[in-house]
C-alpha positions in Angstrom: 8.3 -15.7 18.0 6.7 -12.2 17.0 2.8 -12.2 16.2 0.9 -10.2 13.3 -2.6 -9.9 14.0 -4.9 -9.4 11.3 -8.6 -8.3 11.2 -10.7 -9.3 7.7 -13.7 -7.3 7.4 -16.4 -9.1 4.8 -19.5 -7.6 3.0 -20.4 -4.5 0.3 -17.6 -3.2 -1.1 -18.6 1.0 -0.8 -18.7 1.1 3.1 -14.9 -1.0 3.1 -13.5 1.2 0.4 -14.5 4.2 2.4 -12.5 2.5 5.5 -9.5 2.2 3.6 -9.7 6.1 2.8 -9.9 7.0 6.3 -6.7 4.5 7.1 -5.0 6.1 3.8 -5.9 9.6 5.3 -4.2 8.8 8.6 -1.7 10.0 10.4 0.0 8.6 12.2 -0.8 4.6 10.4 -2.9 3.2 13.2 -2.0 -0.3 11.9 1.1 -1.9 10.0 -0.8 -2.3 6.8 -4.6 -2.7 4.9 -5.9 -3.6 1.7 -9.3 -3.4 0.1 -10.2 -6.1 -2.0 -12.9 -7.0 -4.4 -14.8 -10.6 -4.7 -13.5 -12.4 -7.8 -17.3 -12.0 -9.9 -19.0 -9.6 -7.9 -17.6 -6.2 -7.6 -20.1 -5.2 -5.2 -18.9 -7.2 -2.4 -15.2 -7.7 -1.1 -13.2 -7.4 2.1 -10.7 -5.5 3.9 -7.8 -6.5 5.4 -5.5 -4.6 8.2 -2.3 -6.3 10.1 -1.8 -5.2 13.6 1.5 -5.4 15.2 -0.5 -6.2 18.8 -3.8 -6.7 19.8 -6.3 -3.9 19.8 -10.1 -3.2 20.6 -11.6 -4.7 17.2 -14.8 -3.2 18.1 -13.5 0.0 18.9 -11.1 -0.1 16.1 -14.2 -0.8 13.3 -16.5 1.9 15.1 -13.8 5.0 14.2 -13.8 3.2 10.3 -17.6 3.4 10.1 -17.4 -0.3 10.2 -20.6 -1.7 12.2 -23.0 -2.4 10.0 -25.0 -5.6 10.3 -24.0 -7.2 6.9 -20.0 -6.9 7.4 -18.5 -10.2 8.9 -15.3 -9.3 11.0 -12.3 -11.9 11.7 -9.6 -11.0 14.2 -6.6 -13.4 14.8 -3.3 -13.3 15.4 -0.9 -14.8 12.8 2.8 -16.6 13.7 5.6 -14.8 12.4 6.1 -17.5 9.4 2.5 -17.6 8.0 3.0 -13.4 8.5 6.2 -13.7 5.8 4.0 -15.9 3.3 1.0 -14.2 3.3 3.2 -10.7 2.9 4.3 -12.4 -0.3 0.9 -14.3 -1.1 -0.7 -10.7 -0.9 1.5 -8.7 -3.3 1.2 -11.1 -6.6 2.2 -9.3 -9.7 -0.2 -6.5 -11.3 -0.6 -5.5 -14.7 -1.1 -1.9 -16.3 -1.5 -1.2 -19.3 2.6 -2.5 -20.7 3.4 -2.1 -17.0 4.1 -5.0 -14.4 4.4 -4.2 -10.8 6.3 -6.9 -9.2 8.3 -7.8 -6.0 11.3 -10.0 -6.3 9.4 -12.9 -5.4 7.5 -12.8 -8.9 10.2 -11.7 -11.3 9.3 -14.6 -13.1 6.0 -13.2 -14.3 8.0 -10.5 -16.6 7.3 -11.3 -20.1 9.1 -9.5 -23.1 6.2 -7.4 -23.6 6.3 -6.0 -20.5 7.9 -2.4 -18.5 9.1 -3.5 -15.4 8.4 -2.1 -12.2 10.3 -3.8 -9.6 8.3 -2.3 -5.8 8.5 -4.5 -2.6 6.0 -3.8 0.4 7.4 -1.3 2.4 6.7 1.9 4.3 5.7 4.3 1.8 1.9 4.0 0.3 2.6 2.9 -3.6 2.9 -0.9 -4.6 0.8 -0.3 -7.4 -1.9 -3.2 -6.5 -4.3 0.2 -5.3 -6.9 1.5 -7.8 -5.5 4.5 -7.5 -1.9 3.7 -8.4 -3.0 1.1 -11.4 -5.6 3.6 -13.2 -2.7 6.6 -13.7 -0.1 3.6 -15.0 -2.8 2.5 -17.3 -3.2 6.8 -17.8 0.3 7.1 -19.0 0.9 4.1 -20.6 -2.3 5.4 -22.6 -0.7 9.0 -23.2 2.6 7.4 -24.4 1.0 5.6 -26.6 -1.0 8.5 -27.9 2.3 10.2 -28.5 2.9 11.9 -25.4 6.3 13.4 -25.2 6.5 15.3 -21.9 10.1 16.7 -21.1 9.5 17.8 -18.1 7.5 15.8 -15.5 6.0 16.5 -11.9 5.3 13.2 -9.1 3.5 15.4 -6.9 3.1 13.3 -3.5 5.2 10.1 -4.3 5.3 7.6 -2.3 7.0 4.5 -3.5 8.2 6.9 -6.4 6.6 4.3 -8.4 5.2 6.3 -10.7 8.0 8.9 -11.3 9.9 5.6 -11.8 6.5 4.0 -14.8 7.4 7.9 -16.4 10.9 7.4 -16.6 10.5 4.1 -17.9 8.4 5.6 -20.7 9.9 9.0 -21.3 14.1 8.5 -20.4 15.0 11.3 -21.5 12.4 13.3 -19.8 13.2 15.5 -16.7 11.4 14.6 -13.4 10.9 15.8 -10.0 9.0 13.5 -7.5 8.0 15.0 -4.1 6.3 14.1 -1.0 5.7 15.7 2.4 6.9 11.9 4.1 10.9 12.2 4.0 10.2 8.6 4.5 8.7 8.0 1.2 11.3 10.3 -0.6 14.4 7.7 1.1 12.0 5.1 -0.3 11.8 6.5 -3.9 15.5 6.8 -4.1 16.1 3.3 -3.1 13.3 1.9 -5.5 14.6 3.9 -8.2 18.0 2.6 -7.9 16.4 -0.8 -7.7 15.2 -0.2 -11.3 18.0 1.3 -12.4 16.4 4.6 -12.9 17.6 7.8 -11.4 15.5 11.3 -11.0 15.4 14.0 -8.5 13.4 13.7 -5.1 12.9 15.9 -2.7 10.7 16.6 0.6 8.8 19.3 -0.1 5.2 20.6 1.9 3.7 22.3 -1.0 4.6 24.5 -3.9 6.9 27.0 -2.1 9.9 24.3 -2.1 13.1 25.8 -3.6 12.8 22.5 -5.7 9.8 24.6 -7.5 11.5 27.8 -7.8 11.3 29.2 -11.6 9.9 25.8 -12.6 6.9 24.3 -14.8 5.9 21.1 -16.2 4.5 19.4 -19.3 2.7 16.2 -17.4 2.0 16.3 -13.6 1.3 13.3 -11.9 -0.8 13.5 -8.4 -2.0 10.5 -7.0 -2.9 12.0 -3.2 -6.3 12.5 -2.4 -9.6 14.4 -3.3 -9.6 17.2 -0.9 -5.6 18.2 -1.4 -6.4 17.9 -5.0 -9.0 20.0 -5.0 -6.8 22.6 -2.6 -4.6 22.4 -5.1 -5.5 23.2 -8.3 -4.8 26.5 -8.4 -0.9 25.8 -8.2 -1.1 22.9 -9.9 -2.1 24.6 -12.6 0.0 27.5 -12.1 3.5 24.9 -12.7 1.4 23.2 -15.9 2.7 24.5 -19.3 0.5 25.3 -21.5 -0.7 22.4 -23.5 0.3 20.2 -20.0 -1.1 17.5 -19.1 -2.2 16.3 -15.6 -3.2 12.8 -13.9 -5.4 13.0 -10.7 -6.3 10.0 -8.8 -6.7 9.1 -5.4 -10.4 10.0 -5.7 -13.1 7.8 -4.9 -15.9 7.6 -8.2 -18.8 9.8 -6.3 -15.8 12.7 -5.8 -15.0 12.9 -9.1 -17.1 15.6 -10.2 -15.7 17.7 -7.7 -12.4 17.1 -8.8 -12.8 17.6 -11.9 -14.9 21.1 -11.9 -12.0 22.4 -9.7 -9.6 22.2 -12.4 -12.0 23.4 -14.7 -12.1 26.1 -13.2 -8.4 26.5 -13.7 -9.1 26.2 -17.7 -8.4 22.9 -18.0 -10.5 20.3 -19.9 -11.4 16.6 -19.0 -9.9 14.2 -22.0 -10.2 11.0 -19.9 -11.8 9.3 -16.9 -11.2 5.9 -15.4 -12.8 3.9 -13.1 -10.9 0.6 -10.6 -12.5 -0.6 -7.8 -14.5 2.3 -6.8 -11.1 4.9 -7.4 -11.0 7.2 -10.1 -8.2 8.2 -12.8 -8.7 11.8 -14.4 -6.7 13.2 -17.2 -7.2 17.0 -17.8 -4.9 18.9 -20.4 
């Protein structure tokens, strides 16, 4: 029988979300999977999370995340191949946004009339939608749409699942969209989910803006849920495929690097309409 091993990290919730940064910024994934959760009634505590395929130096591991301070409370221990499958499906409930629910199969039955449908299992590609990140631009668009957003032409800019190129679909189906990422392992991903929910939508792997997928092209909403230092890189030619009157949703941002953010499309002539705030990660909507 296989063994998962699983370390829980326990205590304020700024130093664990800053851990699951540095896992989100890393490359190559030094473990199978991590989550950063909150404590139901007191958002300034929580615990993280990360599955292990072997057994590693804990101590070691929690040094290089910043992790070894005297009031976090670490857990390491291996889990048998069943409890592994239960908790996979424990861990991934159902998530609401806005008119959106993220689900797996395994909680179809959560779907209510009221609700869009966004069908994403746990799999290789960053994007389930129970992140901060991913939840505050649904809630974004579902907002826009119903402001009476009508984008025809829409940019996923680092995709992931696809889960969001799929939410703008959903909302706009007539709309044309173009979901990218530099992981060709995401973009097989975002094709499959897509199909999954009976969507369909170009994807391609593309390192930047000088893809031929760009070529001659601009957009009325682009979506770019990466992180603070590519977005701020960015902005120049983000702004540069944005028609005017576009629209753009950055997130991926923890709260304190907002500001930055923000000033960097600013500086691009854009103007701050909107700004959320989930666990920490910040949604900004600039037209």
């Amino acid at each position: 029988m296989s063994t998962v091993w699983r370390l829980t990290v326990t205590g304020p919730i700024q130093p664990l979300l800053a851990a699951g940064e540095r896992l989100n910024m890393a490359d190559p994934a030094p473990a199978l999977g991590w989550s950063v959760f909150e404590d139901d009634g007191d958002e300034t505590h929580g615990y993280i999370e990360v599955l292990f395929a072997d057994r590693i130096d804990e101590t070691a591991f929690l040094t290089q995340l910043g992790l070894t301070r005297s009031d976090l409370e670490a857990i390491f221990m291996p889990l048998p191949e069943e409890d592994w499958i239960a908790m996979s499906l424990a861990g991934l409930p159902s998530v609401e946004a806005g008119r959106f629910l993220v689900h797996g199969e395994h909680t179809a039955d959560d779907l209510q009339p009221h609700h869009i449908s966004l069908l994403i299992e746990a799999g290789p590609a960053f994007g389930t939608g129970h992140h901060g990140t991913t939840l505050g631009c649904l809630k974004a668009m579902d907002k826009l749409a119903a402001d009476g957003l009508q984008p025809t032409t829409i940019l996923d800019l680092g995709t992931g699942t696809g889960l969001l190129a799929i939410a703008a679909k959903k909302l706009w189906p007539d709309a044309d969209i173009l979901a990218t990422d530099i992981d060709p392992v995401s973009v097989d991903e975002t094709l499959i989910n897509a199909t999954k929910n009976s969507v369909s939508f170009a994807a391609e792997t593309a390192d930047g803006f000088d893809h031929a997928a760009f070529e001659g092209r601009t957009f009325n909403l682009i979506l770019a849920n990466i992180l603070a230092g590519p977005l701020i890189e960015l902005a120049p030619q983000v702004v540069a495929r944005l028609e005017d009157g576009g629209t753009v949703v950055l997130s991926g941002l923890l709260e304190e690097q907002a500001e930055k953010v923000t000033a960097a499309y600013v500086a691009e002539g854009l103007s701050l309409k909107e700004q959320g705030l989930i666990e920490g990660w910040g949604t900004l909507v600039l037209q």
